[in-house]
C-alpha positions, 0 to 999 in steps of 0.5 A: 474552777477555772472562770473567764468571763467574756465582755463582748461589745454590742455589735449589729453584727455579732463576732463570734467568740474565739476560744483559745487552745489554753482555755479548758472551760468558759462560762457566760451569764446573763450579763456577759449573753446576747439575750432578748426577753420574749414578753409575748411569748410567740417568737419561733426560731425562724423570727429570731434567726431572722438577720432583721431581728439581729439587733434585738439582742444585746448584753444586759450587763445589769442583769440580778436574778429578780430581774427575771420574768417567769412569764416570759420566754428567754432567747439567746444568741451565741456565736463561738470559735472552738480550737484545735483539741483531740477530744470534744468540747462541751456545751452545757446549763448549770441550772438543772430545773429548768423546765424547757431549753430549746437548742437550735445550733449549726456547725460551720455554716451548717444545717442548723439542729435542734435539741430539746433539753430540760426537766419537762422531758424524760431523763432517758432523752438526755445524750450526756446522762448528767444532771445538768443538760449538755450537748457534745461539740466537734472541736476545730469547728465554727458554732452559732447557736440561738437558745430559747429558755422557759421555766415556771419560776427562776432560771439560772441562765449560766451556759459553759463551753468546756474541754471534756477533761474539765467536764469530767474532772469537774463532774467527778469532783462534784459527784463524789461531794454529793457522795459526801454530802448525802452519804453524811445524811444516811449515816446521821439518818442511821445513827439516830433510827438506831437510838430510837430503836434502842431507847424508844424516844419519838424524838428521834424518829422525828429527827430520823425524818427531818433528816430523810426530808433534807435528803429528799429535798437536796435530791430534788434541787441538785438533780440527783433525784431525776437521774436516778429515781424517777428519770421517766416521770418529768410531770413528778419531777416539777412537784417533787422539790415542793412536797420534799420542802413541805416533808423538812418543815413539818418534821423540823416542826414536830422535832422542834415542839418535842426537843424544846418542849414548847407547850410546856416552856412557852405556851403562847410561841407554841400556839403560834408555831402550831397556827403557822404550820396549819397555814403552811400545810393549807398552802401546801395542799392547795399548791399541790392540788390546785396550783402548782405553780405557788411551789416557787415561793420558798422563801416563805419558809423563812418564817416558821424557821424565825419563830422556831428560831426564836422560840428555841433562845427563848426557851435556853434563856430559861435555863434548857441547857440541851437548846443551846446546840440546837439554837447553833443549829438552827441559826446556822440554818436561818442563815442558809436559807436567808443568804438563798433568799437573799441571792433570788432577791438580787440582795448578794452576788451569785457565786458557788459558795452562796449557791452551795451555802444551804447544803452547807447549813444543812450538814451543819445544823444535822451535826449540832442537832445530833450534838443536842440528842447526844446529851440523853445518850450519857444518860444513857450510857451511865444506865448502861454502866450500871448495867454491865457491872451487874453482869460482870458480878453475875458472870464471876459466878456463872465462870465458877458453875462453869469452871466445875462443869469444864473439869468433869467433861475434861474427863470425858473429852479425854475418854472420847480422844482416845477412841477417836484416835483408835478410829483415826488410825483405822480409816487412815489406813482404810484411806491409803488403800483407797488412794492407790485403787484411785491412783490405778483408776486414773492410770486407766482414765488417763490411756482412756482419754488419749485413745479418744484424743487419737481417734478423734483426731483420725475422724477429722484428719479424714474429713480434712482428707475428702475436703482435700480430695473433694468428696464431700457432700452437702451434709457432710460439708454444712457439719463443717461450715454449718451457720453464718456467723462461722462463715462470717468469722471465717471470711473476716479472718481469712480476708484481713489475715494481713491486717486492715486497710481501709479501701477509702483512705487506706488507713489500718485502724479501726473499730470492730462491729461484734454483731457482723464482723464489720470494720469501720475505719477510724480517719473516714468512717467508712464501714466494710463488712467482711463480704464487701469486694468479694464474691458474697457481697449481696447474696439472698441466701445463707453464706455456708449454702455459697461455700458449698456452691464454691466447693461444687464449682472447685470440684469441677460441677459434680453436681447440675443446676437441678440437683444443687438446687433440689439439694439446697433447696434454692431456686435453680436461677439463684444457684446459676447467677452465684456459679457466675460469679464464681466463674468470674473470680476464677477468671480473673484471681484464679481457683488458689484464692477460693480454695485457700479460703476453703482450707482456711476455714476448715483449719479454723473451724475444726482445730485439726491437730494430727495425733502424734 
């Protein structure tokens, strides 16, 4: 990952930061930010935009993540220059748990907008569906920004500005590592439910959903969890994390007392494992139903991993040869919890590695725990050898029994060949005769076909004919030109057969509207639909019933007013305005163009093809 850290030098008057064309990603923390810390929590955006507030804000270059005031609202400003560049550029926050952010951005000296962004609003209100929040920018453009940011606990205040091939390049990298990560966990999952089932040991189950919690756990915290499970339920999403953290204590708990067997090896450090997880799962319940808001503190955690930590040297130092995995495991477990306790306590530098450094400790520990359970699997498998040694002598003398069965049906088997083949030879030939009564029946399909093939062809080269000649009426023309998509489609192709060229700019690309036929131009963005600058632009009434008056009106009016309008089913008025519009194309285009469009579309509808 590309970093470039920017130092701006405080100023009453902020210049914005300039990125450059080399540049594909900068990410700015909360000492590199102009930020101001809202203790009263009653600023709104017109006080902070205010150009007598402007001072307020200022870097906080000795800025820890302790320093931060769950009680109090965030603002930040920032001011960016973004560079030429054929795609969009991307604003985005790191920290996916983040209850509120609230957006308030213009672009080149613009109306500011706002957008509301965090884990308190459904994930269906995101306009970029990623875990984290993002917004899309307009590159070659000029951005002011005020951001306010509120969350219950700890917010990790990062915001990136990326080209959207870094995005993707970085969001691929980091969705297929999560694909690893969790993919790890339903196959350790799944290996050990598999030797429950086999070998009965409630162990297993036990770890089978320490394991499960873990997951459930590292699903919550990265944000997968929202996008994908429950996406519509942001009230569950802020408890979630909790309950998957409570799920990894208790089961962790549970393993551990069975694995170590620590009523049996050490009495007095089991009472105590037993009294500290009473207490957890009282402050469990009362955060859950009472005060959510207690689920912040997670580094309480710390203390049921150090005594179950403790409890399992104790118990290897007394001769428990299996507990050495497990100590490895759970001491590299320690260390991952400790280094996130460490990194909120302001103790060690934020970087990606001490971020990650839990998932890390949890794949690990998964690994030599299941190391530890593999030791009863050889007892297993050494059970299971003795096992297929009886069965292999049991199979020698079933081959014998089976061998003598095999030679007398051999003898029948030879009996049945032979009358089978008798029979075969017979429906063989019956067969042969079959296929040349087939052969006779196609030949006669075939001459079928192509007399329908012809006489079809004579029915629409006469229809073809009376358009021609215009005899047609007004059923037998709607058989032809019957819906509106038809005509639509009809007057698209006949209107852009030469290609398209926007009437603004005069561009010929563009992007094609399925729905109407549409063309909206790709340089201006402008949108024409097929019956824009022709005589059916605005029209109240269905298009074929408009082809049909123009038919009528190239046929020299066999119909009047009162009849066209008894016929369609129109009012006469609406009729007679149409006929003046045609009246009107024909007066300045001439009658070629509507009957070019006519003959066009009765091609294009009927496929006529002449039998030959």
């Amino acid at each position: 990952m590309l970093l470039y850290i920017f130092i701006l030098s405080f100023q009453i008057s902020f210049s914005p930061l300039e990125i450059n064309q080399d540049q594909d990603e900068v990410i700015l923390g909360m000492k590199e930010l102009y930020s101001y810390e809202d203790k009263s929590n009653q600023l709104t955006f017109s006080d902070v935009k205010s150009p007598s507030f402007e001072s307020n804000f200022r870097q906080r270059t000795d800025f820890e993540p302790d320093d931060y005031n769950r009680n109090s609202t965030y603002w930040v400003q920032l001011n960016f220059v973004l560079p030429e560049y054929e795609g969009n550029y991307i604003l985005e926050f790191y920290d996916q748990t983040i209850d509120s952010i609230n957006v308030f951005i213009r672009q080149d000296k613009g109306v500011f907008r706002k957008y509301n962004l965090g884990d308190a609003y459904p994930f269906s209100s995101k306009s970029i569906k990623h875990k984290n929040f993002d917004l899309t920018l307009d590159a070659n453009s000029e951005y002011e920004a005020y951001i306010q940011v509120r969350n219950s606990q700890y917010a990790d205040i990062r915001i990136a500005i990326k080209r959207i091939d870094r995005f993707i390049q970085y969001s691929l990298n980091e969705y297929f590592l999560y694909g690893i990560f969790y993919g790890m966990i339903l196959i350790i999952s799944l290996y050990n439910l598999l030797i429950f089932l086999a070998i009965r040991e409630i162990k297993y189950i036990y770890y089978t959903f320490y394991i499960l919690s873990v997951g459930f756990y590292a699903l919550c915290i990265d944000g997968i969890a929202y996008q994908y499970l429950w996406p519509e339920q942001p009230d569950w999403n802020q408890l979630a994390y909790g309950v998957a953290l409570y799920s990894i204590i208790l089961w962790s708990t549970i393993f551990s007392i069975r694995f170590l067997n620590t009523k049996m090896r050490s009495p007095k450090i089991h009472k105590l494992i037993i009294a500290v997880l009473t207490a957890r799962s009282a402050f469990f319940l009362y955060s859950l139903f009472f005060d959510p808001s207690l689920f912040r503190f997670r580094n309480i955690e710390i203390i049921l991993l150090s005594i179950i930590f403790i409890s399992s040297i104790f118990v290897f130092r007394r001769g428990y040869k299996p507990a050495r995995f497990f100590v490895v495991a759970y001491g590299i477990l320690f260390l991952g919890f400790l280094m996130r306790a460490l990194i909120n306590w302001s103790i060690i530098p934020f970087n990606t590695f001490n971020y990650y450094s839990l998932h890390i400790g949890f794949i690990l520990e998964m690994l030599f725990l299941t190391f530890a359970l593999s030791d009863r699997v050889r007892i297993l498998k050494a059970n299971r050898d003795r096992a297929l040694k009886r069965i292999v002598t049991q199979h020698e003398q079933n081959v014998q029994v089976i061998n003598r069965i095999n030679r007398g049906l051999e003898r029948k088997v030879e009996e049945r060949t032979k009358d089978l083949n008798e029979k075969n030879i017979e429906l063989e030939q019956r067969n042969a005769q079959i296929n040349k009564q087939s052969r006779e029946i196609a030949q006669i399909n075939s001459m079928l076909d192509l007399d329908n093939y012809r006489l079809k062809n004579n029915i629409k080269k006469i229809q073809r004919e009376r358009l021609l000649n215009k005899n047609l009426n007004f059923d037998e023309f709607t058989e032809i030109f019957n819906t509106k998509d038809q005509c639509l489609e009809i007057l698209a192709s006949f209107k852009w057969k030469d290609g398209f060229e926007c009437q603004k700019c005069d561009s010929k690309k563009y992007y094609l509207n399925n729905e109407n036929l549409a063309r909206r131009c790709t340089k201006c963005g402008y949108n024409e639909s097929p019956t824009a600058y022709t005589i059916f632009k605005g029209i109240k009434f269905d298009i074929p019933k408009a082809f049909f008056i123009v038919y009528t009106h190239l046929n020299e009016d066999r119909y009047t007013l009162d009849e066209l309008a008894e016929i369609m089913e129109m009012r006469r008025n609406t009729i007679w305005e149409f006929k003046r519009k045609v009246e009107v194309e024909i007066e300045n285009n001439g009658k070629a163009y509507l009957n070019n469009l006519l003959h066009f579309g009765y091609e294009r509808l009927t496929n006529f093809v002449e039998a030959r």
